[in-house]
C-alpha positions, 0 to 999 in steps of 0.5 A, spaced: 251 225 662 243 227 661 241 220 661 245 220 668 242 227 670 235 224 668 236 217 673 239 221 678 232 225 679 227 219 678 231 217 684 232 222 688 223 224 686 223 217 689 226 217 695 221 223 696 216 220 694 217 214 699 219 219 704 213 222 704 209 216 704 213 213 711 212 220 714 204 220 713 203 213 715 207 214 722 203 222 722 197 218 721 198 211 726 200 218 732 194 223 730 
């Protein structure tokens, strides 16, 4: 269960991340 919980919040740090990341480059192709 902790191992789960540990690659559950990698993933979800990740999909943050790379939310993040897209986000800022359309911010930064508009402004």
């Amino acid at each position: 269960l902790r191992e789960l919980g540990a690659v559950n919040m990698l993933k979800a740090t990740g999909v943050m991340i790379s939310v993040a990341l897209i986000t800022g480059g359309i911010l930064n192709l508009i402004l």
